[in-house]
N, C-alpha and C positions, 0 to 999 in steps of 0.2 A: 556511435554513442560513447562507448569507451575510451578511444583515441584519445579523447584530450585530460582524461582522469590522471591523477599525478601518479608516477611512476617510482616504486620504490625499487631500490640500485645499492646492489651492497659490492663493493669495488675488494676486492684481496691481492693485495701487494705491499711486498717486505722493503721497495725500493723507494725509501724518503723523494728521489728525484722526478720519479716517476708517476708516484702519489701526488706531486705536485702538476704534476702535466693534464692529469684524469681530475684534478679537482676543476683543473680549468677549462679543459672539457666539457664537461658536465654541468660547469654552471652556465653554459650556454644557453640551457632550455629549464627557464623557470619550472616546470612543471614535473619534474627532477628533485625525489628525497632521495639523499644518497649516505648512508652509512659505509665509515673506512676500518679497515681489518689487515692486520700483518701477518695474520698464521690463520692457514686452512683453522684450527682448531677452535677459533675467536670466532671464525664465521659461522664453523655449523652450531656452535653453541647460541646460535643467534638467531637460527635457521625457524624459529616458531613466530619471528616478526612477520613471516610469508613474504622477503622479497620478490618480485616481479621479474627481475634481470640479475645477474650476480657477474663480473669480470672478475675472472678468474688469472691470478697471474700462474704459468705453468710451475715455474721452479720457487719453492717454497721452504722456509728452512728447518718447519716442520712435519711436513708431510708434504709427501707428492703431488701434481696436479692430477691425476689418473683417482689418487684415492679421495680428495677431496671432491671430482666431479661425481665417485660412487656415494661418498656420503650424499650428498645431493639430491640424485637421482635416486634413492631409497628414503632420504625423507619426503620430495614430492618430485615426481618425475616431471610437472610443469612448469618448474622453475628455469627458465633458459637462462644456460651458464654459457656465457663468450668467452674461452679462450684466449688472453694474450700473452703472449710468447719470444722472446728474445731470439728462439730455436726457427729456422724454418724447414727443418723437415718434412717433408712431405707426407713420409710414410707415418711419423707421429699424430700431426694435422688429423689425415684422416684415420686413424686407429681410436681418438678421440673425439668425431664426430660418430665415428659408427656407434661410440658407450656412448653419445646421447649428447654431446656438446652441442648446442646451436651454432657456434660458428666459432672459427680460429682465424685468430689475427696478429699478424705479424709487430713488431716493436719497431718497425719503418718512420717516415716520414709520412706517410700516407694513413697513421692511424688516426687521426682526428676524425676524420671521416667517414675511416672504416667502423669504428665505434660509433657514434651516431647513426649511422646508418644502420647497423646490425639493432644497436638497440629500437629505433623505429621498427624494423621488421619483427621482432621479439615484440614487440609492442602491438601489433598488430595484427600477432598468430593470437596472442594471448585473450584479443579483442575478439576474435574470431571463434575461439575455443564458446567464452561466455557468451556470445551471441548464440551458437548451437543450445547448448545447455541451459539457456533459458528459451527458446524454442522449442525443444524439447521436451520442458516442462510444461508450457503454453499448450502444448498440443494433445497431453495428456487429459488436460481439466477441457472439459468440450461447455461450450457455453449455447449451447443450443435453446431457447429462448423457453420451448417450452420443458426444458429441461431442468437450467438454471435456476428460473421463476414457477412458481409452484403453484397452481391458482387456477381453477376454473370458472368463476367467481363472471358476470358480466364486464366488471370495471377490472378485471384483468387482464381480462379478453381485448379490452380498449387499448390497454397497454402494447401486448403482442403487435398490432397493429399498430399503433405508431412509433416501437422501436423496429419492426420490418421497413418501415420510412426512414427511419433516421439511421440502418445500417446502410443503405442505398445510396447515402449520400455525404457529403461532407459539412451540414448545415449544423451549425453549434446546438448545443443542446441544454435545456435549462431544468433539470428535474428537482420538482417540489415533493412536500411531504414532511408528516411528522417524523421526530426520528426514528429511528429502529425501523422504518417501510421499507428500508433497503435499495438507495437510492447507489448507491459506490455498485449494486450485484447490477445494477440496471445500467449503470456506464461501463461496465466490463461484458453483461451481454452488446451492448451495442459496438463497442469495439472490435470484439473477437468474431463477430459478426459482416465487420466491415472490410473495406480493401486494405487497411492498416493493421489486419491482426495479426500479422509478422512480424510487427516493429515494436518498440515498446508502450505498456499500458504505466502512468505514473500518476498515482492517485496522492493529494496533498488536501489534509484539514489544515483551511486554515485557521479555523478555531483553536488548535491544536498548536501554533506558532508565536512563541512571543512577537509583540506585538516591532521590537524592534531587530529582527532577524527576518522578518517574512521578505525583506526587497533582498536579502541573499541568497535565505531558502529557494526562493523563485528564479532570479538572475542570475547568481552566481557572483561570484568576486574576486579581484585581483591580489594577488600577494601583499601586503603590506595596504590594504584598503582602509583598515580598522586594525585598532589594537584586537591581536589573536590574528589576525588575516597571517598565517605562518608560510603560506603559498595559495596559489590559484584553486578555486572549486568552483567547479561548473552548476548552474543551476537546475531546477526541476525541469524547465520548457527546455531548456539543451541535452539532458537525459529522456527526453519526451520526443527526439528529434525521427521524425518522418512516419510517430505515433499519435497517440493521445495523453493527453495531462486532464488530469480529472480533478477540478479545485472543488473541492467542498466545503459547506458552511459559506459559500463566498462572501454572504451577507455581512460575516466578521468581520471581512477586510478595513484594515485604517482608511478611513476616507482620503486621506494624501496618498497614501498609494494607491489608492482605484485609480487615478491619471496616467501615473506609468504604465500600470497594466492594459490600462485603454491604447496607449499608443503605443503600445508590444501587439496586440492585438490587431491594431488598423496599418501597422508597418511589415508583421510580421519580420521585427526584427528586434535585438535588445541590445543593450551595452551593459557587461558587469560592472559592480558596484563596485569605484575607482580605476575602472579605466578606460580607453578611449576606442576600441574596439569592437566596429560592430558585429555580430554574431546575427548569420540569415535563419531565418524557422521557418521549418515544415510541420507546424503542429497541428491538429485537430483540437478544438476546448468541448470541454464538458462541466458543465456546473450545476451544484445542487445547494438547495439550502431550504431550511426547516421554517425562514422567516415568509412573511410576505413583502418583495423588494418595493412593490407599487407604495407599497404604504411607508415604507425605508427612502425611497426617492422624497414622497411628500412631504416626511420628517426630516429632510437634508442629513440624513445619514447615507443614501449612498447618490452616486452619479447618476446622472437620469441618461444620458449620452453611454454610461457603460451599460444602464440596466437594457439598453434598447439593442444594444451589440453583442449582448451575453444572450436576450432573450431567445433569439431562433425556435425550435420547436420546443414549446412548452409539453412536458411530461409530468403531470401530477398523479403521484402513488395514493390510493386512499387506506384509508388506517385499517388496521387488521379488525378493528369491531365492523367496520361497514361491509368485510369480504365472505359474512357468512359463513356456508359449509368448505371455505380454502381454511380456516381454523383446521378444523380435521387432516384434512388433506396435512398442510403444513406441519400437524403433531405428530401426524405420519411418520410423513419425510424424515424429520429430525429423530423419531426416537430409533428407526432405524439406521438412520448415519451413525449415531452415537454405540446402539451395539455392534455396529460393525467395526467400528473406530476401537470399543471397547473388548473385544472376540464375546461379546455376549451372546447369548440364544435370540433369535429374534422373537419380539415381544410383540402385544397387542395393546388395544385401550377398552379395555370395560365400557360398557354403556352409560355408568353412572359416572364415568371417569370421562367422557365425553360431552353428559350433558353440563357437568361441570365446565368445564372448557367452553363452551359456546354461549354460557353466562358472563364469564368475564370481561369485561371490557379492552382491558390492554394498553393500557396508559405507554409502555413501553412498547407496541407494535409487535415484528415480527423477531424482534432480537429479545423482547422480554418472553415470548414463549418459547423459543429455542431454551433460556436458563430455566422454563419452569419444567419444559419436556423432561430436559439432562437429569436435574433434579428427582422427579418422579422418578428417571430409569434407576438411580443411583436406590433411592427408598425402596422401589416394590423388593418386594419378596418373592416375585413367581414371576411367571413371564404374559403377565396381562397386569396395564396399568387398571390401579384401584383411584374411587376415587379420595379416595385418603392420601394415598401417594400425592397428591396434586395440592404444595402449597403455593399461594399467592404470595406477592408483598401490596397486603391489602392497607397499607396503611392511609387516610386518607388524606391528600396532599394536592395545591393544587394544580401541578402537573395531572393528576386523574380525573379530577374535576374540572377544572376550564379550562378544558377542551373546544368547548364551544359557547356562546352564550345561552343560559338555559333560566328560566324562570325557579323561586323558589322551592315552587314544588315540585320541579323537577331536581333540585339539589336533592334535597330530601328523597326523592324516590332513589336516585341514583347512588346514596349513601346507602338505602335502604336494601338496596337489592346489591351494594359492594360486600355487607357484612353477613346477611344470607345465605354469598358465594363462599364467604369465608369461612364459617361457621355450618356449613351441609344443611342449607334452609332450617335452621333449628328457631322458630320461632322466638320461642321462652329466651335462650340465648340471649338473640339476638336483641329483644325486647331489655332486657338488664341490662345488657354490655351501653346499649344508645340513652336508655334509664326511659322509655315509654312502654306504653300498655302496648298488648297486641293489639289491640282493635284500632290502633292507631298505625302499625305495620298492615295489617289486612285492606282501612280503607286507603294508606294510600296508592297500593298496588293495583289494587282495583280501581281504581279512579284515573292511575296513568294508565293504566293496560287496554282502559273503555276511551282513554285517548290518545291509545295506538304508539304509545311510545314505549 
């Protein structure tokens, strides 16, 4: 994955003739930012850029090469600093590998080489390091399915079950749902679940992406491709390489680039934007989107040829009003993550603070009760949610309301019973604030309730 990320190189040497041989070196491998420095003192003052490699020339006119690799190695000891040296001593050589130099290299005819090579192997500890330390981290967060996803709910349970499918295998995966259902938790449990959970997980909104940067974000691009192209950047499916790449919102996508993507896809391979080079992939695809694509196909807003290569196993999440008593559970979950995040006492939920919570709808899913949980934790005053603590953003919008297609009277119930939620069933309230009688709140409650909705 790393490998090919561009490499910063901060060169130190006082020799104009020299400096000229390492510039031409080094511009060998586009993928090479290299800053130049005359005095040990120029370089550590520079040392918070985080170079990757540093060539260190030994003899310096202002400090030594022993105290410049100290400065070094005490501001970040993973900086590998190469050695090059007019001197071939041997016994110097190694007294300066053993303080931590990567490698020492002679002022020969043979250093063309030997620098490039040095630096590829410095290049590919370094790869090495962040591969560990992001496995590391991976292995910490356990994505155990029913651990991850929180929900005992029937249409949960549907869930469990065909993400145990879709970790078994390498079939692409298409997951729906409104937003906030938590579509991104459900392609990292299947991931981390799968023969790929060692590799990397690379999640991309494309909603999230001007719309004329998503063919680089994605592919990557060559040096001088586009004005700004200032060197090579590898794309999201080449950092996703022997992983998964999780595109979300796909629906967004520009219809001209659903083609490329389709034939990155069916090739399993891509060329960066400006150049000629093709780059092979091993990636797993995962895609999610809030729209309905069947009905996006029929509107010639997307591809009917990608929507059929994306579809694989369809997983639709249902909205947090339809999961019942997983509310509860879920306000659980989070008010306890939050005091433990927070060293708070662990807390509870009041009964009136619950049946609050199982009234509301959820226009925002399971990301809008996470901010209403946090919030209450933040309000209460003791270590049991009130239900006062519990406010909504009840305004009414129609994100809350078309939801679904619903007949008049059921707008009006569903407004009827949002401001209810809002107001702590206070009838009178509720009646002024909407400007109707009660007996006008009463029958229509009881008129939907007698028809079950």
């Amino acid at each position: 994955m790393y490998e090919k990320d561009p490499v910063k190189i901060f060169v130190v040497e006082d020799d104009a003739a020299y400096t000229k041989f390492m510039k031409y070196v080094l511009s060998l491998n586009p993928d090479f930012e290299v800053e130049y420095f005359t005095s040990g003192k120029d370089c550590i003052s520079q040392l918070h850029k985080k170079p990757s490699v540093i060539t260190l020339d030994y003899s310096l006119p202002d400090m030594s090469g022993e105290k410049v690799l100290k400065a070094i190695r005490e501001f970040d000891p993973d900086i590998n600093v190469i050695i090059v040296s007019a001197q071939e001593k041997i016994g110097t050589a190694v007294e300066l590998l053993k303080s931590g130099a990567f490698d020492y290299i002679a002022k020969d005819e043979d250093a063309k080489d030997r620098i490039l090579n040095s630096i590829k192997n410095a290049r590919n500890k370094t790869s090495l390091i962040r591969e560990i330390d992001r496995l590391k981290h991976e292995i910490e967060v356990k994505y155990e399915f029913e651990k991850s996803i929180v929900g005992n709910s029937s249409a949960i349970k549907k869930i469990f079950e065909l993400l145990e499918k879709a970790a078994k295998t390498q079939i692409t995966v298409s997951i729906t749902g409104e937003t906030g259902t938590g579509k991104e938790l459900v392609a990292k449990a299947i991931h981390y679940n799968s023969k790929r959970k060692n590799k990397p997980f690379v999640a991309v909104n494309i909603a999230a992406i001007p719309k004329d940067l998503i063919e680089s974000e994605l592919f990557g691009h060559e040096k001088g491709a586009f004005t700004g192209a200032l060197q090579r950047r590898i794309g999201k499916f080449e950092e996703a390489e022997g992983g998964t790449i999780f595109l979300d919102e796909i629906g967004e996508m520009d219809f001209n680039l659903q083609a490329k993507l389709l034939r990155v896809l069916q090739e399993k391979e891509l060329t960066r934007v400006g150049g000629n080079q093709v780059v092979k992939l091993d990636v797993r695809v995962l895609v999610a989107t809030h729209r309905n694509l069947q009905e996006e196909v029929k509107n010639k807003n997307f591809r009917e040829d990608l929507y059929y290569r994306l579809l694989g196993l369809p997983i639709h999440l249902p909205p947090l009003r339809e999961r019942g008593q997983d509310i509860l559970l879920l306000a659980k979950f989070f008010l306890d993550q939050f005091s433990k995040e927070n060293s708070l006492a662990k807390m509870k939920i009041a009964n009136d603070a619950q049946d609050k919570l199982l009234k509301y709808p959820y226009p925002g899913n399971v990301r809008e009760l996470k901010s209403v949980i946090d919030l209450a934790a933040v309000m209460s005053d003791g270590i049991e949610l009130q239900a006062k603590d519990i406010a909504f953003n009840t305004m009414v919008s129609e994100s809350m309301f078309m939801l679904k297609e619903m007949s008049l009277q059921e707008y009006n119930y569903r407004i009827i019973r949002s401001y209810l939620t809002k107001y702590d069933d206070n009838v009178i309230e509720v009646a002024k604030r909407l400007d109707i009688g009660k007996s006008s709140i009463y029958r229509y409650l009881k008129e939907m309730e007698q028809a079950g909705i």
